[in-house]
C-alpha positions as CSV (number, residue, x, y, z in Angstrom):
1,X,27.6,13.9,16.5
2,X,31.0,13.0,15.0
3,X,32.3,15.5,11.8
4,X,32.0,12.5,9.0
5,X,28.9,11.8,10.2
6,X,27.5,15.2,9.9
7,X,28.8,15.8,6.4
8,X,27.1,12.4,5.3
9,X,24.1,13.7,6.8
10,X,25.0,16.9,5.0
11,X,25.1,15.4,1.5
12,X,22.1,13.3,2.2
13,X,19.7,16.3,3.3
14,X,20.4,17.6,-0.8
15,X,18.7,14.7,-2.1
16,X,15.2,13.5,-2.7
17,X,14.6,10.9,0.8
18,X,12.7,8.5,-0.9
19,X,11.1,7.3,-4.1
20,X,9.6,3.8,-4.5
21,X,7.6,1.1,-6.6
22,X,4.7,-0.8,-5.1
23,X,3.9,-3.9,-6.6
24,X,0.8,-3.5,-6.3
25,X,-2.1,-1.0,-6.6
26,X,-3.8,-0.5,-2.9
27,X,-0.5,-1.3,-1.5
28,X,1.0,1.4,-3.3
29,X,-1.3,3.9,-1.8
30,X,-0.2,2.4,2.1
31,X,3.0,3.6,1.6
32,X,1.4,7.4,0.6
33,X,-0.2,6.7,4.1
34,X,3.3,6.0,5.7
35,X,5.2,8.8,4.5
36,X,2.3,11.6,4.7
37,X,2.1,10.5,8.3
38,X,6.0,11.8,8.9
39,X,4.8,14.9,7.1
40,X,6.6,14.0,3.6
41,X,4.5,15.5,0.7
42,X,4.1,12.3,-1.5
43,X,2.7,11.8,-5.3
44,X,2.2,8.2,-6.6
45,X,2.1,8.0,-9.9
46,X,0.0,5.5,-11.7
47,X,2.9,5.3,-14.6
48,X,6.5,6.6,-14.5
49,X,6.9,10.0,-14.6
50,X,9.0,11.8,-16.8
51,X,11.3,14.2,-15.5
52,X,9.6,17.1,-16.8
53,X,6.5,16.1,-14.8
54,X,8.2,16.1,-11.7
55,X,10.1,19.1,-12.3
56,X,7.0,21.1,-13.1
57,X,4.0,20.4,-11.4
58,X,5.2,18.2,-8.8
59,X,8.1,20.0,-8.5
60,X,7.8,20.8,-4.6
61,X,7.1,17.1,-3.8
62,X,9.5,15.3,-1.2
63,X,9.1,12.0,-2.6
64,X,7.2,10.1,-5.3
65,X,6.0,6.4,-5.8
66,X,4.9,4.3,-9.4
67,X,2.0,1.6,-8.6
68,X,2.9,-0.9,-10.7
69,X,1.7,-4.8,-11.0
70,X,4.8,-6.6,-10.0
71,X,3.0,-8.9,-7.9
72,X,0.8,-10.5,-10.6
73,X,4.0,-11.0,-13.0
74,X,6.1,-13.7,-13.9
75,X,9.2,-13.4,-13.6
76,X,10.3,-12.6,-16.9
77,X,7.6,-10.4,-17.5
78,X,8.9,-8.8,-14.3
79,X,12.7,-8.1,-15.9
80,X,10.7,-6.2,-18.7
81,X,8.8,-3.9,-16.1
82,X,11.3,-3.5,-13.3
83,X,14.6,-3.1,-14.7
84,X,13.9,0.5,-16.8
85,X,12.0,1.6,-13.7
86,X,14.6,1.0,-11.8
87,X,16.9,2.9,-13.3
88,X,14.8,6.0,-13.7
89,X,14.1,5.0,-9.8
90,X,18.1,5.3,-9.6
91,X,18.3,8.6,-12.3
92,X,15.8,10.1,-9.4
93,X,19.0,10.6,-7.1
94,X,17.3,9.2,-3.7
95,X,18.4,8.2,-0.7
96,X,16.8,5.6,-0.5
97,X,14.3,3.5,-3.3
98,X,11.8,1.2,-2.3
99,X,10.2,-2.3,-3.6
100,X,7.3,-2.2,-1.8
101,X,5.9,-5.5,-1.4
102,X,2.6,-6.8,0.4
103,X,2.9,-7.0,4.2
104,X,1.5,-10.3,4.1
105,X,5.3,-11.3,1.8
106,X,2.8,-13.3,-0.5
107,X,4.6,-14.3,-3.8
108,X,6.2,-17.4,-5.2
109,X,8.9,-18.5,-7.8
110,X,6.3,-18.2,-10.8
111,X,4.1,-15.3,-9.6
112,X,5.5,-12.0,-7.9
113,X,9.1,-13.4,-7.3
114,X,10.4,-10.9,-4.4
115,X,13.7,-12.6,-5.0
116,X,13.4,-11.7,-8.9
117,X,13.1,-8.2,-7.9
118,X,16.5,-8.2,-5.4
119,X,18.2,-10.0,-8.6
120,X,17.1,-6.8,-10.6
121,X,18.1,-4.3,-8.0
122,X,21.4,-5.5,-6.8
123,X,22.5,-5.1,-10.6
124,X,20.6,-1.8,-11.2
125,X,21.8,-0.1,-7.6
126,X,24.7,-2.6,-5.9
127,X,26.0,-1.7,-2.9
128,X,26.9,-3.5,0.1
129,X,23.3,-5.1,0.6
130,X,19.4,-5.1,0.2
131,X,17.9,-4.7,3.5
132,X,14.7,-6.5,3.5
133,X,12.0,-5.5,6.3
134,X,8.4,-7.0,6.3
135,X,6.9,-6.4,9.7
136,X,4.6,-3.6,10.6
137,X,3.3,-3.2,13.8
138,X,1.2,-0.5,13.0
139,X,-0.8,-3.2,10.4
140,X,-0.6,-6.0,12.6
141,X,2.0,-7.8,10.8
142,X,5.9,-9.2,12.7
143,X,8.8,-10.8,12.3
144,X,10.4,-12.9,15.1
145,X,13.7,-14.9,14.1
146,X,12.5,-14.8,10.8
147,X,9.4,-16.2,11.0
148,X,6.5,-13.9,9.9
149,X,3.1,-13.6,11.7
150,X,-0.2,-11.4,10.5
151,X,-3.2,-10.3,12.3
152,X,-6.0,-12.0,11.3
153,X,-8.8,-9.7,11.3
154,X,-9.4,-6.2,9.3
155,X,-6.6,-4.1,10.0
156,X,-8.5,-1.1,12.2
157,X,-10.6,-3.5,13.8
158,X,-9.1,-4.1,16.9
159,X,-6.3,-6.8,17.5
160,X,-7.9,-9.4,16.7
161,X,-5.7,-13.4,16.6
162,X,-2.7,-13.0,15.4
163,X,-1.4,-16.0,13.0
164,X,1.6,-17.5,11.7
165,X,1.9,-16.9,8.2
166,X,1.7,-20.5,6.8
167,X,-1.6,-20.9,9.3
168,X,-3.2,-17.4,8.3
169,X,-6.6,-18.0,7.7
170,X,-6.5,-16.0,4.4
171,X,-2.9,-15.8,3.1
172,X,-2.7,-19.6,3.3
173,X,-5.8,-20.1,1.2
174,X,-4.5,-17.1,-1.5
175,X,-5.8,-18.0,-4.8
176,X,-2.6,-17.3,-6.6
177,X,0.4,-17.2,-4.1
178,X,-0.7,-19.3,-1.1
179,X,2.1,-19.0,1.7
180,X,2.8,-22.4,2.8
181,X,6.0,-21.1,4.5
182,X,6.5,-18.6,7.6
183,X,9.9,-18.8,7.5
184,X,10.7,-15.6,4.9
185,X,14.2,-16.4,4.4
186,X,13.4,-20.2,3.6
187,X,10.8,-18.8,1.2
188,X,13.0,-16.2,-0.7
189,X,15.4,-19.2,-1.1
190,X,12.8,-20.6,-3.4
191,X,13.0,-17.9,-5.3
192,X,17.0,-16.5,-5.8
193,X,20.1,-18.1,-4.9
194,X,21.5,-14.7,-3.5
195,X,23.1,-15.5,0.0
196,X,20.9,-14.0,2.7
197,X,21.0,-13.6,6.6
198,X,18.7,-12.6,9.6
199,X,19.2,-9.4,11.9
200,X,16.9,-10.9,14.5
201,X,15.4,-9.3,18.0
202,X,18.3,-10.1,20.0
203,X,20.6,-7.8,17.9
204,X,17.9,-4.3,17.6
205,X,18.6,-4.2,21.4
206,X,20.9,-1.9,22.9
207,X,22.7,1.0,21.5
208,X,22.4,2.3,18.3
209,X,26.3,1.7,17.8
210,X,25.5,-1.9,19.4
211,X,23.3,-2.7,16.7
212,X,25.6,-1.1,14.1
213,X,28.3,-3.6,15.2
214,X,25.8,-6.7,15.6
215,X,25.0,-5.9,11.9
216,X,28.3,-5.5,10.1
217,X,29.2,-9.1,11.8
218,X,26.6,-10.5,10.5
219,X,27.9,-8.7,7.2
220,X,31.8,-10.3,7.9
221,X,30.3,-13.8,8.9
222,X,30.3,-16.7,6.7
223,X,32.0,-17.8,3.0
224,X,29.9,-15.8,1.2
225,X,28.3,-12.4,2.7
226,X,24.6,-12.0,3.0
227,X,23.6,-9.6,0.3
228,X,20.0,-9.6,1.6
229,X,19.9,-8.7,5.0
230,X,16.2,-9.5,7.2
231,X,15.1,-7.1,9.8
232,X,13.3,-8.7,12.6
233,X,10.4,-6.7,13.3
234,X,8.6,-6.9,16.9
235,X,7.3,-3.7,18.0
236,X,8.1,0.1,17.6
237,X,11.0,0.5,19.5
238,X,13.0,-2.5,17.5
239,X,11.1,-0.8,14.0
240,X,12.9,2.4,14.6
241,X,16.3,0.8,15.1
242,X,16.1,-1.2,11.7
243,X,15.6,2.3,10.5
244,X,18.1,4.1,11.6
245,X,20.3,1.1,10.3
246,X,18.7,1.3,7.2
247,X,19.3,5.2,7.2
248,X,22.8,4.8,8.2
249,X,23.5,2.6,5.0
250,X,21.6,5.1,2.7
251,X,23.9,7.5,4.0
252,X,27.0,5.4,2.4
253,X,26.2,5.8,-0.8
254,X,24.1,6.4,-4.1
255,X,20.9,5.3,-3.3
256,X,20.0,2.5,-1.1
257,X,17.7,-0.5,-2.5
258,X,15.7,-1.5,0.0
259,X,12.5,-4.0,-0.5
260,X,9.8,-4.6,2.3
261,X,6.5,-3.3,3.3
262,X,4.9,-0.1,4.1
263,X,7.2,-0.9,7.4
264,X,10.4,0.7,5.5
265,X,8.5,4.0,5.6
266,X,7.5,4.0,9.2
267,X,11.3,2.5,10.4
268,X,12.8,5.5,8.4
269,X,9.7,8.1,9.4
270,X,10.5,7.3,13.5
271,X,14.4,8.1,12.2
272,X,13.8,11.6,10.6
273,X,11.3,12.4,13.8
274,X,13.8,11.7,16.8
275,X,16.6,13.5,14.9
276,X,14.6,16.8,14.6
277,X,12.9,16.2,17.9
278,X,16.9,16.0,18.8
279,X,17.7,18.9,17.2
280,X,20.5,17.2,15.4
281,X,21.4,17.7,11.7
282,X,18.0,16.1,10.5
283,X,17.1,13.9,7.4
284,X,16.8,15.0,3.8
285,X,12.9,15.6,4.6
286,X,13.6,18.1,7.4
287,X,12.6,21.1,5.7
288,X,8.8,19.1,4.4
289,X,8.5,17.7,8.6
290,X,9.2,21.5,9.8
291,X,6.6,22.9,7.5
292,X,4.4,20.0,8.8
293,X,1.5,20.8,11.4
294,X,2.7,18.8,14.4
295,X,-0.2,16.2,13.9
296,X,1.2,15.2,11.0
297,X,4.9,15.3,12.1
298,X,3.1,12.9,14.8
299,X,1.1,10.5,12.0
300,X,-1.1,7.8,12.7
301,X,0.5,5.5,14.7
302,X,-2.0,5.0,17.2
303,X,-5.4,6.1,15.8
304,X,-7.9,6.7,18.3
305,X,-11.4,6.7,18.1
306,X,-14.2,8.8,19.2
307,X,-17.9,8.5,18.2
308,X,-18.8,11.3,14.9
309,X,-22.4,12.3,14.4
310,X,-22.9,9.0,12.2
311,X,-21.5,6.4,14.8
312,X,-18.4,5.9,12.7
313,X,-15.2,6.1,14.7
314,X,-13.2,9.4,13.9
315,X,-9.9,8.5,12.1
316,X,-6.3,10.3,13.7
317,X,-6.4,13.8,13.9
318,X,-2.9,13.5,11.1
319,X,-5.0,14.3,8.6
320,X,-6.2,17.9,9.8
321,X,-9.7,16.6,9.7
322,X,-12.8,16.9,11.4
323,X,-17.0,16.3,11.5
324,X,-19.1,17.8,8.5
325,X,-20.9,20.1,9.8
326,X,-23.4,19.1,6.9
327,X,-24.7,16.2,5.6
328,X,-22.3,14.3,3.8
329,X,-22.7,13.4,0.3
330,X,-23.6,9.9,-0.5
331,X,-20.7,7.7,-1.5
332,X,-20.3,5.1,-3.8
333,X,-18.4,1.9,-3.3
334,X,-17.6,-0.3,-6.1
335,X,-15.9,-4.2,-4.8
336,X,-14.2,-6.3,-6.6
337,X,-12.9,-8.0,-3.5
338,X,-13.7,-11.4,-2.3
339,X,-12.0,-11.1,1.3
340,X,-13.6,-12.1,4.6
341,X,-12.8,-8.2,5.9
342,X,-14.9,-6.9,3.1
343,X,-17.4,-9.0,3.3
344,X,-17.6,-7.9,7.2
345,X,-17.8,-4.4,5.7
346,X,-20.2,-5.1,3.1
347,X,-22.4,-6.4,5.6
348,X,-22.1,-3.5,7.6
349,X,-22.9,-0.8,5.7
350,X,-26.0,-2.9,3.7
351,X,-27.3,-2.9,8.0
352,X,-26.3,0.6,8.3
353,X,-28.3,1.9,5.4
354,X,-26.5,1.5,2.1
355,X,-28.1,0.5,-0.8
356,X,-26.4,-2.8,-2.3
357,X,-26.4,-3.9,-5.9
358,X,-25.0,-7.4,-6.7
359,X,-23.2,-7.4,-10.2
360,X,-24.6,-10.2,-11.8
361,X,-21.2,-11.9,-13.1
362,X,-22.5,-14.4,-15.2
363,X,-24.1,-11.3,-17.7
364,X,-21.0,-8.8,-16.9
365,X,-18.7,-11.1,-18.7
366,X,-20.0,-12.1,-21.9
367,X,-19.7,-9.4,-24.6
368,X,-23.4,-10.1,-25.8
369,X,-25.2,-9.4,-22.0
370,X,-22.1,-6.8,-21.4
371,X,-23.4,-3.6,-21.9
372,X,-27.0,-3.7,-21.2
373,X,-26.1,-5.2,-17.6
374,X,-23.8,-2.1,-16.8
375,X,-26.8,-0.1,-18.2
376,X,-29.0,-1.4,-16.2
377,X,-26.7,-1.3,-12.9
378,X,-26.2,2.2,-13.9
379,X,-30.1,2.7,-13.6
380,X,-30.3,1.5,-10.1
381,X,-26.9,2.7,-8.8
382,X,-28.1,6.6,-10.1
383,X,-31.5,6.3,-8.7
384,X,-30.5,5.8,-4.9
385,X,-27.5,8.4,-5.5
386,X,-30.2,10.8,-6.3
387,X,-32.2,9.7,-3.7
388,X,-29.2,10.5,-0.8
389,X,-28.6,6.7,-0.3
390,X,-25.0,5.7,-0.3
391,X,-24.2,2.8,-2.8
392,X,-22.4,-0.6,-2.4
393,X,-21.6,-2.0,-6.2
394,X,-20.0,-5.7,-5.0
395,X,-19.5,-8.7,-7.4
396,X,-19.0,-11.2,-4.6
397,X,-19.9,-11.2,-0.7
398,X,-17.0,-12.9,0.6
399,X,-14.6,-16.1,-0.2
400,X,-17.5,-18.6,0.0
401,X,-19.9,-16.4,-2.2
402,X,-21.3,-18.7,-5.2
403,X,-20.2,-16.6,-7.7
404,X,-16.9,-16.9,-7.3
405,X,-16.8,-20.8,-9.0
406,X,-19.5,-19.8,-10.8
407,X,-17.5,-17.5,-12.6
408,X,-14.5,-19.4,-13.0
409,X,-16.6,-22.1,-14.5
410,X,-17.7,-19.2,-17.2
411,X,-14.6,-18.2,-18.3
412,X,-13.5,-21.7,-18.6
413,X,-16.2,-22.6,-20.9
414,X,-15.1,-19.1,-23.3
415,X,-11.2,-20.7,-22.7
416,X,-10.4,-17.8,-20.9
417,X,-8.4,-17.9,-17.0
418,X,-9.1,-17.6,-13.5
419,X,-6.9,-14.5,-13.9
420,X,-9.1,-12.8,-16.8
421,X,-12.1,-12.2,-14.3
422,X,-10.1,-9.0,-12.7
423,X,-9.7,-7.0,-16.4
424,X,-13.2,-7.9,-17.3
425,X,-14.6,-7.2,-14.4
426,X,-13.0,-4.7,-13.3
427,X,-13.1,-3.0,-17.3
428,X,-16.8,-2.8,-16.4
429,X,-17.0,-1.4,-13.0
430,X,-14.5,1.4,-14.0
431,X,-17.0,2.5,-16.7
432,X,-20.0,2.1,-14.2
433,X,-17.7,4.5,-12.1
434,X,-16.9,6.9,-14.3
435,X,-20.1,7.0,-15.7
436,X,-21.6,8.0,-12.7
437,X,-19.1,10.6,-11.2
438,X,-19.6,12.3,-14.5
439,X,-23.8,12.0,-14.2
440,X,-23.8,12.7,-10.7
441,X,-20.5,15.2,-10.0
442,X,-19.4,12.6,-7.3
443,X,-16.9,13.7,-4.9
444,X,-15.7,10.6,-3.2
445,X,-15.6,7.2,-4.1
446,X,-14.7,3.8,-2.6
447,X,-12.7,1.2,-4.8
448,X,-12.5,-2.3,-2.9
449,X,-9.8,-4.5,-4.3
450,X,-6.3,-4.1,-5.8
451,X,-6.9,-5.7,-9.3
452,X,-10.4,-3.2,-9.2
453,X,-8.8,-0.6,-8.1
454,X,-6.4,-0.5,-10.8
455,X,-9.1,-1.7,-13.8
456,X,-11.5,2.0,-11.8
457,X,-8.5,4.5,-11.9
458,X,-7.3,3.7,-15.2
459,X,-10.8,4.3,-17.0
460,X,-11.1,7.6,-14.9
461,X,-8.1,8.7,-16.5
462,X,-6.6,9.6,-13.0
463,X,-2.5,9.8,-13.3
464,X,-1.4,10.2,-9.8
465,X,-2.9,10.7,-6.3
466,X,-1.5,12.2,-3.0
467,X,-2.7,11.5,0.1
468,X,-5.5,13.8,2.2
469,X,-6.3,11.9,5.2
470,X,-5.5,8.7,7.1
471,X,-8.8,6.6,8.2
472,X,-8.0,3.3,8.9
473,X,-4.4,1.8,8.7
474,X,-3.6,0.9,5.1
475,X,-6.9,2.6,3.8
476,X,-5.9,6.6,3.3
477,X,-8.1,9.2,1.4
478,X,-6.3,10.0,-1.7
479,X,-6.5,13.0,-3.9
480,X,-6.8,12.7,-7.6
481,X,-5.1,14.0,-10.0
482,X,-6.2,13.7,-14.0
483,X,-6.1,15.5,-17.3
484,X,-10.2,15.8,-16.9
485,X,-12.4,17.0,-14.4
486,X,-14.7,15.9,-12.8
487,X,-12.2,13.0,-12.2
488,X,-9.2,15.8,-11.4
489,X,-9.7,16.6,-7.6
490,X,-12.1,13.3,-6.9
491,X,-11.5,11.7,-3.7
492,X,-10.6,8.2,-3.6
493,X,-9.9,5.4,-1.1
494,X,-8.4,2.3,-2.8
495,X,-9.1,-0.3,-0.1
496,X,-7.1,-3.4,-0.4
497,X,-8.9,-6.8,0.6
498,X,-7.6,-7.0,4.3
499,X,-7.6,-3.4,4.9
500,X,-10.5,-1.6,7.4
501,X,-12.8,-1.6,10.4
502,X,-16.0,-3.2,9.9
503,X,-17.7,0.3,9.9
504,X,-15.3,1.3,7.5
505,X,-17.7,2.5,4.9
506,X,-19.4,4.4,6.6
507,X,-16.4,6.5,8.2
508,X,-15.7,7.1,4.8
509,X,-19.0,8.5,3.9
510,X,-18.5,10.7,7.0
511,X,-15.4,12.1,6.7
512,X,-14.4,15.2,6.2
513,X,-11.3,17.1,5.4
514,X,-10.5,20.8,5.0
C-alpha cells in the first residue's frame, strides 16, 4: 500500500464512517440492518440530534442516521427539511453521508424528487461527484446498464420472479410514485438537469486500479462532466468494487455525498471487511468491527434457515441470537400496510394461530365514532393478550381489500385526501399501541407500514432505535430508546410493505436475543 494512500486512510480512520438520512421511516431502519451487520454500532434518530446528544449518551456510537419523510415531500417542502440537515449531516465530520432512498428508486418530479435531493447536496457538500447506487443483491434488487430490476416477492421468501422495474407488479401500480421507467438515469432526468453518467458491469471488472481508471474516464468524458455518477449493481463481487470506489472518493475529501439504497452500506461494509481481513490499514470503523463478535463482522448476507421450536425459520446467527428456552410472549402487530407481502403474512399468522382484528376504517376516521372504536379495539386486542394469543391489528388485507376505496371515498366526502388516511389512521393505531404496552408491559411489537410506523413511534414517544437482531432482510429487531418506560427498551420491528417471509410474524414472536 503506497505512503499517500496510507495517510488518506490515516486521516479517514479519525472520523465518524458514516452518518445518513433515510427518506423514509422502515427504510431508515434497513440501513441500521446494513451497518450492524459489518459490526458498526448504529443510532437512528427519529429527529436530528443535537450535538450534545451524541456526545453524551451516544457518545460511543460509530455512526448515526435521522428517519425523515423525504419521500412523501414536494420538492419545495423538501429544500426546507433537507438542506439544514444537511449541514448538520456535513458539521458531523463523516466520511461519507448518505440519502438513503428506497431500493425500489420510487419517486417523481412532484413527490420524493431524488434529483431534488442531489440539487441540495452538491451545494451543501460539492465535490467531484454524487455517486448514486440502487442495487442490492442482498434484497433482491439490480442494476444492469442502468436499468433497474426488483424481486417480486417478499424479500426473505425465497427468489421468487424477478421484474423489471417499470413491469414490477407492485412498484408500477404505487399509489403515489408509480415507476413507469426502468431506466434510472432517464428517470432522474425528469427530475434535475444535473449531467449524469453510468459506471455499468463491464467497467466493475478487473482490478481495483482498472476500475479506478474506467471511472475517472468516464469523469474526463464528454462537454460537461457527469456530476452524478450510477453504479451498476449485479451481484456481490461487482457491489464490493462500487464500494471501494466509493471509499476511495470519501477518502479525497470532506465528506462524500452519496445517495442510494441500503446497498451503499453493504458496498462500503464488504470494503472495511477485506481490508481488516487483509490486515491493511483498515477503515474509520476498524476499531467498532475488531470489537465485533466475528458473526457480526460476518453479517447477514446469506441468512440461513433452520426449523425453531415454533416452525419459524431461525434468522442469521449476526445477531448473537438463539431459541427461548421459554414460551415467548405474545406479540402484537399493528398494519397499516396494504401490500401483497403483507397480506401473505397476514394470512399466515391468522392460519398459524393469531388472533386478527380488522379496524373498521369507516368509524376510525370520523371524530364522532373515533374514540369509542379504538376503545372498543382496545377491548378485544387486551383480552387475547391476556389470554397468550398473539395479536394482528390490520386496516386492510391486501391491495384489493374493499376498504381501501372505501376509505378514500370517506375522506373525499369530509374534503380531505388520499394522503390524510396515513396520519389519521396511523394517529389512532399509535394510541391503540401505546395504550396497550403500557396496560399489558409489552415487550415486542410489530409495526407494518412506513407511514404507520412513523404515526406508532411518534405517540410512544420513542426518539431513536439501534438495531438487536437481523430476521429477515430489510426487517431488523430494533431497540428503543425514549424519555419513558415502558416504551424505553421496547422491541420493535418496523416492517416496510415488501419486506418479510410469509412466516414472518411468527419468527418475530419467536425470537429471541440475549
Amino acid at each position: 500500500m503506497g505512503t499517500e494512500r496510507q495517510e488518506a486512510l490515516g486521516q479517514a480512520r479519525s472520523r465518524r464512517p458514516l452518518c445518513y438520512y433515510g427518506d423514509d421511516f422502515t427504510g431508515s431502519t434497513d440501513v441500521l440492518e446494513s451497518l450492524f451487520s459489518a459490526g458498526l454500532k448504529t443510532v437512528l434518530f427519529l429527529e436530528p440530534p443535537t450535538s450534545e446528544l451524541l456526545e453524551t449518551r451516544f457518545g460511543d456510537v460509530d455512526c448515526f442516521g435521522v428517519a425523515g419523510v423525504g419521500r412523501s415531500m414536494t420538492p419545495e417542502e423538501m429544500d426546507r427539511e433537507l438542506r439544514p440537515i444537511f449541514r448538520m449531516l456535513k458539521a458531523s465530520g463523516a466520511a461519507v453521508v448518505h440519502y438513503k432512498i428506497c431500493s425500489t428508486f420510487d419517486s417523481s418530479p412532484g413527490i420524493g424528487s431524488i434529483g431534488k435531493a442531489a440539487e441540495i447536496g452538491r451545494e451543501v457538500f460539492g465535490g467531484r461527484y454524487i455517486p448514486l447506487l440502487a442495487g442490492v443483491p442482498y434484497l433482491g434488487r439490480y442494476t444492469v446498464f442502468g436499468q433497474h430490476f426488483a424481486a417480486g416477492g417478499g424479500v426473505g421468501g425465497g427468489p421468487g420472479a424477478v421484474h423489471r422495474l417499470d413491469r414490477h407488479p407492485t412498484m408500477s401500480r404505487h399509489p403515489i410514485t408509480p415507476m413507469a421507467e426502468a431506466d434510472l438515469l432517464r428517470h432522474l432526468r425528469q427530475q434535475t438537469a444535473l449531467p449524469s453518467d453510468l459506471l455499468d458491469i463491464r467497467a466493475l471488472d478487473g482490478t481495483e486500479a482498472e476500475a479506478q481508471e474506467r471511472l475517472e474516464a468516464l469523469l474526463a468524458s464528454g462537454e460537461q462532466p457527469a456530476e452524478l455518477v450510477l453504479f451498476d449493481v449485479l451481484d456481490e463481487r461487482r457491489l464490493e468494487t462500487a464500494g471501494r470506489l466509493i471509499w476511495h472518493e470519501a477518502e479525497r475529501g470532506d465528506g462524500l455525498f452519496v445517495i442510494g439504497s441500503s446497498g451503499v452500506e453493504y458496498a462500503l461494509g464488504a470494503v472495511w471487511r477485506r481490508d481488516r481481513e487483509l490486515g491493511g490499514v483498515a477503515s474509520p470503523a476498524a476499531g467498532a468491527i475488531e470489537g465485533a463478535s466475528d458473526a457480526a463482522v460476518a453479517g447477514a448476507a446469506l441468512p440461513s434457515a433452520e426449523p425453531c421450536a415454533a416452525g419459524a425459520p431461525i434468522a442469521p446467527a449476526a445477531a448473537s441470537a438463539q431459541r427461548s428456552p421459554a414460551a415467548p410472549s405474545p406479540l402484537l402487530v399493528v398494519s397499516g400496510s396494504c401490500s401483497p407481502v403483507t397480506e401473505r403474512q397476514i394470512d399466515r399468522a391468522l392460519e398459524t394461530g393469531f388472533h386478527g382484528i380488522r379496524v373498521p376504517v369507516e368509524k376510525l376516521i370520523r371524530a364522532e365514532t373515533r374514540a369509542a372504536t379504538v376503545g372498543e379495539l382496545l377491548s378485544e386486542a387486551r383480552g387475547a393478550l391476556e389470554c397468550g394469543r398473539s395479536v394482528i391489528v390490520y386496516s386492510a388485507a391486501g391491495p384489493k381489500d374493499a376498504s381501501i376505496d372505501l376509505l378514500r371515498d370517506l375522506l373525499a366526502v369530509q374534503g380531505l385526501r388520499p394522503e390524510d388516511s396515513s396520519r389519521l389512521l396511523g394517529s389512532a393505531l399509535g394510541l391503540l399501541t401505546k395504550a396497550l404496552v403500557q396496560m399489558l408491559r409489552l415487550p415486542r411489537v410489530l409495526i407494518a407500514g412506513g407511514d404507520t410506523s412513523g404515526y406508532v413511534t411518534r405517540e410512544l414517544g420513542i426518539y431513536a432505535l439501534a438495531c438487536k437482531a437481523v430476521l429477515d432482510p430489510g426487517g431488523p429487531l430494533c431497540r428503543a430508546y425514549a424519555a419513558e418506560a415502558p416504551f424505553d427498551g421496547l422491541e420493535l420491528v418496523l416492517k416496510g410493505g415488501q419486506v418479510g417471509s410469509p412466516d414472518f410474524f411468527a419468527k418475530v414472536a419467536a425470537w429471541h436475543c440475549e
